[in-house]
C-alpha positions as CSV (number, residue, x, y, z in Angstrom):
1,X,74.0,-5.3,-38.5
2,X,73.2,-2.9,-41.4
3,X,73.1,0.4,-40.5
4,X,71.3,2.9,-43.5
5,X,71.7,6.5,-43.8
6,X,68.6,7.9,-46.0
7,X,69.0,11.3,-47.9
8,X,70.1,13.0,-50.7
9,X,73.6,13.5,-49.8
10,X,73.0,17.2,-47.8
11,X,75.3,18.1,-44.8
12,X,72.7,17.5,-42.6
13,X,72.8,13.1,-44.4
14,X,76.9,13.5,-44.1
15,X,76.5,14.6,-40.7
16,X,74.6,11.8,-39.4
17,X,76.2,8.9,-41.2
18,X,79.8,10.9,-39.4
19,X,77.8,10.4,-36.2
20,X,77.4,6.7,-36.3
21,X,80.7,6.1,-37.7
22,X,81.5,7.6,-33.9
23,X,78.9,5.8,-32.9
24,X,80.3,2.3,-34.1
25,X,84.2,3.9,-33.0
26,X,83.2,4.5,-29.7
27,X,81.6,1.2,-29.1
28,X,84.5,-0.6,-30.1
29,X,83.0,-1.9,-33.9
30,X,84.4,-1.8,-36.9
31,X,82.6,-0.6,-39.9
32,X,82.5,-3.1,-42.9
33,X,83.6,-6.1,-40.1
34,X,81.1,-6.1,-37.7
35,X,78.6,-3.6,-39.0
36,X,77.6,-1.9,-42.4
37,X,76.7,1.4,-43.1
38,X,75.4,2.4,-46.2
39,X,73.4,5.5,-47.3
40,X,70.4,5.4,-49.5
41,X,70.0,8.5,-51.9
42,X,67.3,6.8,-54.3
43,X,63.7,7.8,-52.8
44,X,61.9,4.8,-54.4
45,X,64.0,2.7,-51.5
46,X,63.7,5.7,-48.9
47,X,59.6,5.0,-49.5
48,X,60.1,1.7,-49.2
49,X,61.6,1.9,-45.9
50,X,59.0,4.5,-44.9
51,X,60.5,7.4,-44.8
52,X,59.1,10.8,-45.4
53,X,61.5,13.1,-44.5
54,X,65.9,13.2,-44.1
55,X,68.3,12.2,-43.1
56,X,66.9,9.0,-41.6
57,X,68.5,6.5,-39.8
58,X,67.1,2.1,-40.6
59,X,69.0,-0.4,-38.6
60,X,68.7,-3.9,-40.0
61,X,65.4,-2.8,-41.7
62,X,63.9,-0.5,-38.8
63,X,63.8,3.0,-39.0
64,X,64.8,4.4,-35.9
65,X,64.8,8.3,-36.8
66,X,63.9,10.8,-39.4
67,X,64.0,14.3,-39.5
68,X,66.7,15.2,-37.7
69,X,70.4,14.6,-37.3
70,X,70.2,11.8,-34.2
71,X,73.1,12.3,-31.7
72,X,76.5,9.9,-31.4
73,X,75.4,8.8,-28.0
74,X,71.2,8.1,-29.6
75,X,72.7,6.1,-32.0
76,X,74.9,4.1,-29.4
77,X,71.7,3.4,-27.6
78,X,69.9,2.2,-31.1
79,X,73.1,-0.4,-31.5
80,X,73.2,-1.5,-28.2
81,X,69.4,-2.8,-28.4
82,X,69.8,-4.3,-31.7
83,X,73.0,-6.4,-30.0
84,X,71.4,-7.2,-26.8
């Protein structure tokens, strides 16, 4: 699983990619074994991923949020579907 953190590199972008390293902690995952998480600061590959506004959050290719700093426990729930 490939989990991308889109923004410039703000607080508000460190603070979500901090969230779903929580995210993967909590659940038990290990980041750079089981999953990846990157972040994406160039907007030419922000556009292509569709999103307008950051941070945003794409999971193996789908964006799941923008906007907004998404929650440990949304997250959880966005890596739980993509396992199940």
């Amino acid at each position: 699983m490939i989990i991308e953190v889109c923004g410039a590199g703000c607080p508000r972008c460190h603070a979500t990619k901090d969230n779903a390293g929580k995210a993967l902690q909590e659940l038990g995952l290990k980041e750079g074994e089981d999953v990846a998480v990157t972040e994406i600061k160039d907007a030419k590959l922000m556009a292509a991923r569709g999103v307008m506004l950051t941070p945003a959050v794409v999971i193996d290719g789908v964006k799941v949020c923008e906007g907004r700093i998404p929650s440990i426990e949304e997250i959880q729930k966005w890596i739980k579907e993509k396992i199940d």
